[in-house]
N, CA, C and O atoms as a GROMACS GRO file, in nm:
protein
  468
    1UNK      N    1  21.671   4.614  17.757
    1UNK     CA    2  21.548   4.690  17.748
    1UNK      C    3  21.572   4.808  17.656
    1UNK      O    4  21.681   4.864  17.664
    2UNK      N    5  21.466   4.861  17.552
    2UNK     CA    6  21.489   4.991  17.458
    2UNK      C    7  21.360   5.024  17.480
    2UNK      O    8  21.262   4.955  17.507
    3UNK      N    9  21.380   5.173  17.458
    3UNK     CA   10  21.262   5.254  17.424
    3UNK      C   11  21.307   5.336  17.348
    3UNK      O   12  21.420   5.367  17.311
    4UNK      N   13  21.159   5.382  17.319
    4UNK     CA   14  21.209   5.539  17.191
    4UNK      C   15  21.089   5.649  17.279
    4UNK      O   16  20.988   5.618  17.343
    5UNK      N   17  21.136   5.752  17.257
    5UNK     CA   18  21.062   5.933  17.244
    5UNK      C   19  21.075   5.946  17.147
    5UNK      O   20  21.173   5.917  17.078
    6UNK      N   21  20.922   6.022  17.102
    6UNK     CA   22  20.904   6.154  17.009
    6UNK      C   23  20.829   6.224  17.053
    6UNK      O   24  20.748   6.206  17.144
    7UNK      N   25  20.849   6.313  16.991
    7UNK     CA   26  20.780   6.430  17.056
    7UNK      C   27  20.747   6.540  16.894
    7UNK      O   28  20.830   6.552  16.803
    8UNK      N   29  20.666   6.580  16.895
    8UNK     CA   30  20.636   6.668  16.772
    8UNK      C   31  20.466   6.751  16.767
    8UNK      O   32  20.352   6.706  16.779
    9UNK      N   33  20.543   6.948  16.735
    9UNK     CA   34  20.581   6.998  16.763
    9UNK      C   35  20.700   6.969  16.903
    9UNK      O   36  20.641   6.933  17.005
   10UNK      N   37  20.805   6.978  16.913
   10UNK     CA   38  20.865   6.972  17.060
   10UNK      C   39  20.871   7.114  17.101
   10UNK      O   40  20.802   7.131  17.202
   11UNK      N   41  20.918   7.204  17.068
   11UNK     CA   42  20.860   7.325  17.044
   11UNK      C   43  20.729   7.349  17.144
   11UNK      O   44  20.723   7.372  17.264
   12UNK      N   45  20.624   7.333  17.042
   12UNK     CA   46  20.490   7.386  17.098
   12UNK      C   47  20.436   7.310  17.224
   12UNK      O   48  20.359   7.359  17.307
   13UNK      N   49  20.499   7.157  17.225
   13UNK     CA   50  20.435   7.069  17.328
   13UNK      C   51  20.563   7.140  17.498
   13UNK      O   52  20.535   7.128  17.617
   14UNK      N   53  20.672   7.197  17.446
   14UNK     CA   54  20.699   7.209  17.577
   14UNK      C   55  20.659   7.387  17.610
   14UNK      O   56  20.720   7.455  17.694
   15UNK      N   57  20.565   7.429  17.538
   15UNK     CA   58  20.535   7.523  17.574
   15UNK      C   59  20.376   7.556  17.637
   15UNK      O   60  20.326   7.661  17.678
   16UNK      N   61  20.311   7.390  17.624
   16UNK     CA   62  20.190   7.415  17.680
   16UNK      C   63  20.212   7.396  17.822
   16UNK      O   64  20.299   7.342  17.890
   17UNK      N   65  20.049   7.489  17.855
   17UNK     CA   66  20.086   7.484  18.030
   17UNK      C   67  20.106   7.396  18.141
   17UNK      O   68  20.055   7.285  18.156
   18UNK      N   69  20.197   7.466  18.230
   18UNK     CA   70  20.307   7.396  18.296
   18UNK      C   71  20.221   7.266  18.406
   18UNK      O   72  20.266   7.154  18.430
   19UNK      N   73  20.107   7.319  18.450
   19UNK     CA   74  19.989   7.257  18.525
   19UNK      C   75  19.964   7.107  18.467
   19UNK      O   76  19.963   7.000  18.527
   20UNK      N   77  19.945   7.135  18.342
   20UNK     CA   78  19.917   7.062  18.213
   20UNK      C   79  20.016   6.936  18.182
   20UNK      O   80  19.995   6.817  18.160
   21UNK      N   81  20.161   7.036  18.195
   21UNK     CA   82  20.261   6.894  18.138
   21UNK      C   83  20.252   6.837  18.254
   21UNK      O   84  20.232   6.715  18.253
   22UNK      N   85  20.260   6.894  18.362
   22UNK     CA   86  20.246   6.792  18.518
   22UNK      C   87  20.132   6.652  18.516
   22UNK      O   88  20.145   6.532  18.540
   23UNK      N   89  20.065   6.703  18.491
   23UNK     CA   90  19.953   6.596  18.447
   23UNK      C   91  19.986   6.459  18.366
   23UNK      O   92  19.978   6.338  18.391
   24UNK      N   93  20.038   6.557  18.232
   24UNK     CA   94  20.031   6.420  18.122
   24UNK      C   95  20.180   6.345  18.190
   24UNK      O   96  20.173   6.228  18.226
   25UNK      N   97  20.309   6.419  18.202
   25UNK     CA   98  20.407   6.340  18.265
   25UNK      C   99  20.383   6.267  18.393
   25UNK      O  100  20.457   6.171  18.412
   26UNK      N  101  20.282   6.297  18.494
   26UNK     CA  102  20.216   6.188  18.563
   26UNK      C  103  20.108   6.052  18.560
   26UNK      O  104  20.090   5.957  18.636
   27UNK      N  105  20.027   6.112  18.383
   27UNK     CA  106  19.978   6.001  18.298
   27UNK      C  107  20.099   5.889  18.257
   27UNK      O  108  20.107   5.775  18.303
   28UNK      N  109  20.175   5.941  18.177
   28UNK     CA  110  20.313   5.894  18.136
   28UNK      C  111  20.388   5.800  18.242
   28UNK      O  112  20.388   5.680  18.213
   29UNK      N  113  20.447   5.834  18.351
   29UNK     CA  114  20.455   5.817  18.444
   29UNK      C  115  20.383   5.622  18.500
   29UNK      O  116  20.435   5.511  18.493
   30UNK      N  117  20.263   5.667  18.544
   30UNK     CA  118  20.208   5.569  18.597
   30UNK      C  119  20.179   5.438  18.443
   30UNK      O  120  20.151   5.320  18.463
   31UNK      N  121  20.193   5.488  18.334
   31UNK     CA  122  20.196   5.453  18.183
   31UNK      C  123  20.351   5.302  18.232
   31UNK      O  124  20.340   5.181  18.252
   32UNK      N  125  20.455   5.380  18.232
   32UNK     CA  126  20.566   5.324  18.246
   32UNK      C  127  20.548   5.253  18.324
   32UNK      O  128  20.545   5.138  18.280
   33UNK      N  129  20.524   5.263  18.477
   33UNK     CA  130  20.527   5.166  18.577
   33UNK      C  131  20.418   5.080  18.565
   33UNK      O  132  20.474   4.986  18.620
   34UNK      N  133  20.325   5.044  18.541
   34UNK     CA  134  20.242   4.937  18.476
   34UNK      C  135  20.286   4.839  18.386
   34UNK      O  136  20.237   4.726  18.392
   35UNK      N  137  20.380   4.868  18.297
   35UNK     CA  138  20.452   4.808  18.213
   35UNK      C  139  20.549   4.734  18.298
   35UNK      O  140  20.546   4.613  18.322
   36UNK      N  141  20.628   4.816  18.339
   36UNK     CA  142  20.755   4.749  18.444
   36UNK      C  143  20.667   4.671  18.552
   36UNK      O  144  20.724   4.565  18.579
   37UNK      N  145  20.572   4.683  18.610
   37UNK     CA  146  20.535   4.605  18.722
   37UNK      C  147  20.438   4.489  18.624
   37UNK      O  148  20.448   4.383  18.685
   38UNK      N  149  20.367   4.470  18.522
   38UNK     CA  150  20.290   4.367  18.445
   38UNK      C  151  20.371   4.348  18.324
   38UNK      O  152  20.423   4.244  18.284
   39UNK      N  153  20.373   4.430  18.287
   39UNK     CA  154  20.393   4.329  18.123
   39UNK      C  155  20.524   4.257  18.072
   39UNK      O  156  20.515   4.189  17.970
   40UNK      N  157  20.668   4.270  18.148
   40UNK     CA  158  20.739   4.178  18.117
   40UNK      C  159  20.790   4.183  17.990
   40UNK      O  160  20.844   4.102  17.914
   41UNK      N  161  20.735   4.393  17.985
   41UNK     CA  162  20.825   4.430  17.833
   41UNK      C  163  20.992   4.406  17.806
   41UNK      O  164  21.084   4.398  17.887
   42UNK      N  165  20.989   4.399  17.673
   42UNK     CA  166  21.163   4.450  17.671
   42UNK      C  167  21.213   4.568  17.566
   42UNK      O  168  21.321   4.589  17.511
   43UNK      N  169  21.068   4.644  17.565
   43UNK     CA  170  21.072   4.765  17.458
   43UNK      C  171  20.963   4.858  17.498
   43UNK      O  172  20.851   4.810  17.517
   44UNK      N  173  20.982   4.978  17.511
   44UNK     CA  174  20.872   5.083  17.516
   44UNK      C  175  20.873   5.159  17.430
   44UNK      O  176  20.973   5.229  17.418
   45UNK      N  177  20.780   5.172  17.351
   45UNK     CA  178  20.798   5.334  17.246
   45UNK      C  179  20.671   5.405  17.276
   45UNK      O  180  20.554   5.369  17.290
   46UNK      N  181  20.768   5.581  17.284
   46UNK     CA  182  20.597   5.645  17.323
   46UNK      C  183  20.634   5.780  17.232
   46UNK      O  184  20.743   5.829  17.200
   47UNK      N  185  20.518   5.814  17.210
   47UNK     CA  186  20.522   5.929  17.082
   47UNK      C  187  20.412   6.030  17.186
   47UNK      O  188  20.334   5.994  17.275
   48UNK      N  189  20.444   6.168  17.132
   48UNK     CA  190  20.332   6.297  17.171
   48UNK      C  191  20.331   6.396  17.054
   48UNK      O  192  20.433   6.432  16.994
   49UNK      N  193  20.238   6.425  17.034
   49UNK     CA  194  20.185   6.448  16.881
   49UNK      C  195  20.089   6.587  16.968
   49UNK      O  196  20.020   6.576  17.070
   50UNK      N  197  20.115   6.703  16.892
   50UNK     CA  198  20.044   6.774  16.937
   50UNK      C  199  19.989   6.837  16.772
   50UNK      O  200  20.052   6.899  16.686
   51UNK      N  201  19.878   6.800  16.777
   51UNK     CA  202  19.807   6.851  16.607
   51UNK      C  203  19.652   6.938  16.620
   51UNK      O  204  19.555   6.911  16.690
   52UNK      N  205  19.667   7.025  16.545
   52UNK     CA  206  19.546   7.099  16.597
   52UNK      C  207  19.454   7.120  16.726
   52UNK      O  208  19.334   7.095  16.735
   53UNK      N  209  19.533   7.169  16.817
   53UNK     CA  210  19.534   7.204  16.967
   53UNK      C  211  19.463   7.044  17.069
   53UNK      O  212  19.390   7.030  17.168
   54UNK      N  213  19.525   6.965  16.988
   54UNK     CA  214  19.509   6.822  17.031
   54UNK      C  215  19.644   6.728  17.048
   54UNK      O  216  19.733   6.741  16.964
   55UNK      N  217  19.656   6.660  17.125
   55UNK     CA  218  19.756   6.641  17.205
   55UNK      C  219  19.708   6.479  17.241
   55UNK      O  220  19.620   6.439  17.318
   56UNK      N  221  19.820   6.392  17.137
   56UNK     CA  222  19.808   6.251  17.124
   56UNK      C  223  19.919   6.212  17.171
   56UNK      O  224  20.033   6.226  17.127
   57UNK      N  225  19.875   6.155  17.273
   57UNK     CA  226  20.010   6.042  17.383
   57UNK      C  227  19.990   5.879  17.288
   57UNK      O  228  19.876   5.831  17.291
   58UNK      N  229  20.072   5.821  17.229
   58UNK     CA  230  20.035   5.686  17.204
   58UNK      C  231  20.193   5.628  17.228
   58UNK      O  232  20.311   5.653  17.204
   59UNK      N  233  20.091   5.518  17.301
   59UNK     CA  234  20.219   5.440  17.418
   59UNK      C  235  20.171   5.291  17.433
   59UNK      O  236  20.071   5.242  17.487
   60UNK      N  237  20.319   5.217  17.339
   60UNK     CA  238  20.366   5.074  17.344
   60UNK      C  239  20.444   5.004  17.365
   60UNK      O  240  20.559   5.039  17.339
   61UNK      N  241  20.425   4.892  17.412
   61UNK     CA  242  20.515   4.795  17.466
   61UNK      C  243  20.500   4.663  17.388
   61UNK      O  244  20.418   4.631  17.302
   62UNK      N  245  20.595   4.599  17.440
   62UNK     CA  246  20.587   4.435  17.351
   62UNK      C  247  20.562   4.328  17.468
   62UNK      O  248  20.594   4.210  17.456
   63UNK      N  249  20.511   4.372  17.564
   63UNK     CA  250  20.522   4.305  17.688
   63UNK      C  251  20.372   4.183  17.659
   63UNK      O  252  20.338   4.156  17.544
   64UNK      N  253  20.331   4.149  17.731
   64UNK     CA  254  20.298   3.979  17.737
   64UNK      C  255  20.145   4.017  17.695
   64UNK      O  256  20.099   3.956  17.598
   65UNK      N  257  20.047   4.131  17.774
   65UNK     CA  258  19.936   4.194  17.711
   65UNK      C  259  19.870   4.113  17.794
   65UNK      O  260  19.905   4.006  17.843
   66UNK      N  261  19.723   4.207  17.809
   66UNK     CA  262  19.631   4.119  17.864
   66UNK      C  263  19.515   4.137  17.787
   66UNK      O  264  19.520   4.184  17.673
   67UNK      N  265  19.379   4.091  17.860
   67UNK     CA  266  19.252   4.124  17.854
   67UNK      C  267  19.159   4.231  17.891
   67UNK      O  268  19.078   4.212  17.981
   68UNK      N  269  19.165   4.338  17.828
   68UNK     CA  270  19.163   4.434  17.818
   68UNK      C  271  19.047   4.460  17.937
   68UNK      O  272  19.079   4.509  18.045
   69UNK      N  273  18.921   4.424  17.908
   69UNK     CA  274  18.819   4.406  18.003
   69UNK      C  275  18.842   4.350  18.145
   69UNK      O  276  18.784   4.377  18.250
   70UNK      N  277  18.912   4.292  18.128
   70UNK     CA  278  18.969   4.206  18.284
   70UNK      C  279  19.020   4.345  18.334
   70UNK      O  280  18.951   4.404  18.418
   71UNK      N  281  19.105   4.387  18.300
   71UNK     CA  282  19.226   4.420  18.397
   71UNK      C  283  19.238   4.602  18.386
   71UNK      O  284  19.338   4.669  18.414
   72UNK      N  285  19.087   4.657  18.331
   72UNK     CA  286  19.131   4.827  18.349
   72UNK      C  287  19.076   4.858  18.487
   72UNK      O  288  19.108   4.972  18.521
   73UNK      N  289  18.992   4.786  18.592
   73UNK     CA  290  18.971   4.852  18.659
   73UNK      C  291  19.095   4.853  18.772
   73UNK      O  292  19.055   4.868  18.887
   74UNK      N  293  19.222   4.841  18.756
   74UNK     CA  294  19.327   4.818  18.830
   74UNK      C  295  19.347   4.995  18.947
   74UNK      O  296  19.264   5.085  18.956
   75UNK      N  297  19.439   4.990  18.993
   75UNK     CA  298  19.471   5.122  19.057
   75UNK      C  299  19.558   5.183  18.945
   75UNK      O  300  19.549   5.305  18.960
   76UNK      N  301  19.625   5.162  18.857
   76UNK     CA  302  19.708   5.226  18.761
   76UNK      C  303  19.643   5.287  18.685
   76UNK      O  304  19.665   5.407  18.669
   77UNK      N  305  19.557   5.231  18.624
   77UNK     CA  306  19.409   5.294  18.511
   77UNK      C  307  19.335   5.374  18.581
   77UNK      O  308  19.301   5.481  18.530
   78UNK      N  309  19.290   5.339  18.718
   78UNK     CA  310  19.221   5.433  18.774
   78UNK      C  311  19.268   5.554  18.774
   78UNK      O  312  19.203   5.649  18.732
   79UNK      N  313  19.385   5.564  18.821
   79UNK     CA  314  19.455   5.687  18.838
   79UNK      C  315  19.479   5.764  18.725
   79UNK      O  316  19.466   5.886  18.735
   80UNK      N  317  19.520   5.701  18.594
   80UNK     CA  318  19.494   5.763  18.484
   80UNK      C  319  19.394   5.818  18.429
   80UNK      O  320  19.404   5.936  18.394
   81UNK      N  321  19.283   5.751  18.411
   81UNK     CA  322  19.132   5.786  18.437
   81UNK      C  323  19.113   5.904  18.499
   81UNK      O  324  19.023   5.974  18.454
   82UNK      N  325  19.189   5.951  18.610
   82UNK     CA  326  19.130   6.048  18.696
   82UNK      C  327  19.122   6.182  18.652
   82UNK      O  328  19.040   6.274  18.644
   83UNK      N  329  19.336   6.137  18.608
   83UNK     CA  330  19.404   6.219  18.589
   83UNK      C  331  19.329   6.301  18.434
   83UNK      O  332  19.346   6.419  18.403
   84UNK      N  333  19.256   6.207  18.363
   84UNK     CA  334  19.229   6.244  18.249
   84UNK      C  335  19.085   6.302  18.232
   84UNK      O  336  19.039   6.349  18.127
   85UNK      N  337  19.038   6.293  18.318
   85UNK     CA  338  18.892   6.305  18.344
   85UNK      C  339  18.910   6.486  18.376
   85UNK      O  340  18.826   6.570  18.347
   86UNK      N  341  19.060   6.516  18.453
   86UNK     CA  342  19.043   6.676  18.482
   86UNK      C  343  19.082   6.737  18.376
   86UNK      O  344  19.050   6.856  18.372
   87UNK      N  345  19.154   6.685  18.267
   87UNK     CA  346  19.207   6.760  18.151
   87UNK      C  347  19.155   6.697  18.001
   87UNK      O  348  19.221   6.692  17.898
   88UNK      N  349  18.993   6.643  18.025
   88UNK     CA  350  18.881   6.599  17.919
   88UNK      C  351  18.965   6.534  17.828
   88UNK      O  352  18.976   6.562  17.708
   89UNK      N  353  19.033   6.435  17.898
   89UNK     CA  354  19.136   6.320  17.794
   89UNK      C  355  19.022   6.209  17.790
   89UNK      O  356  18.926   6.183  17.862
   90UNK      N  357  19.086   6.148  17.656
   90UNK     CA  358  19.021   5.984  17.643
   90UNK      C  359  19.144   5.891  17.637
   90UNK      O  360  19.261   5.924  17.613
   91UNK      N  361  19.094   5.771  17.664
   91UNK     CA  362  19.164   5.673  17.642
   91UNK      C  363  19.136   5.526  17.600
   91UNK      O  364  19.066   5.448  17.665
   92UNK      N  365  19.212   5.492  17.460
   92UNK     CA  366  19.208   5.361  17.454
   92UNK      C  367  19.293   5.264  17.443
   92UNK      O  368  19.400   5.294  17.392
   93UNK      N  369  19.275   5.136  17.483
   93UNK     CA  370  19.336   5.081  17.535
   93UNK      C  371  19.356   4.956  17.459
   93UNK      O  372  19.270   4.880  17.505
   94UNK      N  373  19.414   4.901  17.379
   94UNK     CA  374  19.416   4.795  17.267
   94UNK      C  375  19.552   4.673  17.314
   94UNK      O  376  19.672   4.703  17.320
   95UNK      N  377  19.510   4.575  17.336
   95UNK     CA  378  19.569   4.446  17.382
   95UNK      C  379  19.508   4.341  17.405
   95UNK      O  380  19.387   4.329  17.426
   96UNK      N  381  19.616   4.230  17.401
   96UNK     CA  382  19.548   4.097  17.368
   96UNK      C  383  19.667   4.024  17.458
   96UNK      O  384  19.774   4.081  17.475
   97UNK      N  385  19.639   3.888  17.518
   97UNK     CA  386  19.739   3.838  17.551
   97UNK      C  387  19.869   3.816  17.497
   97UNK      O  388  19.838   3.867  17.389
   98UNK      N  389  20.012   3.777  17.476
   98UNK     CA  390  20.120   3.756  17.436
   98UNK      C  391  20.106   3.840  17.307
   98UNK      O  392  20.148   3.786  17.204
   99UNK      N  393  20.049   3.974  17.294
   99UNK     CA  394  20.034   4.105  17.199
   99UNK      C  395  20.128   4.210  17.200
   99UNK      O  396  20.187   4.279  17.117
  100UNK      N  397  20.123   4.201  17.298
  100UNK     CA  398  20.151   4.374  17.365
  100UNK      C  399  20.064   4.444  17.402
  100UNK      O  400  19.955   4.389  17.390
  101UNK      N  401  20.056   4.592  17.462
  101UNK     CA  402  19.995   4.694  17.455
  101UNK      C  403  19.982   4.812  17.367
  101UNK      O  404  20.081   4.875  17.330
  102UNK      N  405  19.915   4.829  17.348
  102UNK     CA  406  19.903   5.058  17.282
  102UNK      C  407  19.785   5.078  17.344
  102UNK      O  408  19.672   5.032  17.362
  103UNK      N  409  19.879   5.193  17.376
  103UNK     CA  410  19.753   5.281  17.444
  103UNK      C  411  19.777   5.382  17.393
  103UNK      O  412  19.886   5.439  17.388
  104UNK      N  413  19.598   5.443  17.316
  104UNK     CA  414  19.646   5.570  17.290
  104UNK      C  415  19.547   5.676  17.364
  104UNK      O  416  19.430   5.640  17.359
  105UNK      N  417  19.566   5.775  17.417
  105UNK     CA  418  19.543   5.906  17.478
  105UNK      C  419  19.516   6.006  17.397
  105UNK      O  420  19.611   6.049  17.331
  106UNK      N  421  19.396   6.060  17.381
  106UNK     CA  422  19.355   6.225  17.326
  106UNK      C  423  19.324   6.320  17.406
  106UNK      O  424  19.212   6.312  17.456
  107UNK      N  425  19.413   6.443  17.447
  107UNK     CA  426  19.369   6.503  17.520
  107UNK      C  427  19.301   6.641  17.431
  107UNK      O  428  19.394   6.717  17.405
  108UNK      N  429  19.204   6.681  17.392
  108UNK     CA  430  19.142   6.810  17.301
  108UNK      C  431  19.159   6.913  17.395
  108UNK      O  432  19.197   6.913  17.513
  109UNK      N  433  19.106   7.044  17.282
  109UNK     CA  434  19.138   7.219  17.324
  109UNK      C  435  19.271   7.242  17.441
  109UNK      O  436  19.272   7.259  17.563
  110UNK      N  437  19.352   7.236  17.359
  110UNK     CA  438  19.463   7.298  17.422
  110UNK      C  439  19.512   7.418  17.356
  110UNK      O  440  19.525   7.439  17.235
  111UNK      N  441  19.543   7.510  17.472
  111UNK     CA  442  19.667   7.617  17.405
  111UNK      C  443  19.741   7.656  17.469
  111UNK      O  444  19.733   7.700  17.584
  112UNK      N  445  19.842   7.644  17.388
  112UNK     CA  446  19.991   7.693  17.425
  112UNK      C  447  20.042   7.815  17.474
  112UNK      O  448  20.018   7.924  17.423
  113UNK      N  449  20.091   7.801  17.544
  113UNK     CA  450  20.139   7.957  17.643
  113UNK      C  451  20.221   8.017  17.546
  113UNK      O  452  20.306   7.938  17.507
  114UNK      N  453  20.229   8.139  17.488
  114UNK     CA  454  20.292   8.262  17.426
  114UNK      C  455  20.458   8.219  17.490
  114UNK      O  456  20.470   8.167  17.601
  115UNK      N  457  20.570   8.247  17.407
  115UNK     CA  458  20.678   8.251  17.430
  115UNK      C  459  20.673   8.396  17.551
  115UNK      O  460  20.595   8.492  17.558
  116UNK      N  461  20.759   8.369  17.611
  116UNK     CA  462  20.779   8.505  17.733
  116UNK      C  463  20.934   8.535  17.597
  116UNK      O  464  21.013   8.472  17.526
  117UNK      N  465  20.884   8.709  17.643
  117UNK     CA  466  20.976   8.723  17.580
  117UNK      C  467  21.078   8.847  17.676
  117UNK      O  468  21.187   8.884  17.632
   0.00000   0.00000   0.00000
C-alpha cells in the first residue's frame, strides 16, 4: 500500500484555527476509512492547498470506484456532509467503477490565526 501528503502553504494551513483543523482531519479521517473499508485501494494520495483564504482537500485512490449516485447516501458521506455543511465546504465526488476515486473538497473564507508571538 502507498500514499502521498502535501500540504501547501504548510505554514499557513497549520496555522488555521485549531476548531477548524479538527474538522477537516475528521473529514480526512472518515475520507481514509471509506477507502480501506470499500475500495480495495493500493494507493492513496491526498493534497491540501490553501489559496486565497480557500482551502482545497483533493483526495485519491486507485481503488475499484463506484457509482457515484448509488452510493453517497452511505453513513461515511453523510458524516462528511455534515461535517462540511458547519464549515460551508463543498464536495465533489468523481468515480466510475474499476476508476478509482477523487474527491475534491472546497472549504471558502478562511483565516489564519496570527503567529503568537
Amino acid at each position: 500500500f502507498s500514499s502521498s501528503f502535501n500540504a501547501h502553504p504548510r505554514t499557513e494551513i497549520d496555522h488555521l484555527d485549531e476548531q477548524f483543523q479538527i474538522e477537516v482531519f475528521k473529514i480526512i479521517q472518515e475520507l481514509i476509512t471509506n477507502t480501506i473499508k470499500h475500495a480495495k485501494a493500493t494507493s492513496i494520495e491526498l493534497q491540501l492547498n490553501l489559496v486565497n483564504d480557500v482551502l482545497n482537500i483533493l483526495f485519491e485512490d486507485n481503488g475499484v470506484g463506484f457509482i457515484v449516485e448509488q452510493n453517497v447516501n452511505g453513513i461515511g458521506f453523510k458524516n462528511i456532509k455534515n461535517r462540511l455543511d458547519k464549515i460551508s465546504g463543498t464536495l465533489h465526488i468523481d468515480s466510475m467503477p474499476k476508476r478509482g476515486t477523487i474527491i475534491n473538497i472546497e472549504i471558502p473564507n478562511l483565516v489564519t490565526v496570527p503567529n503568537e508571538i
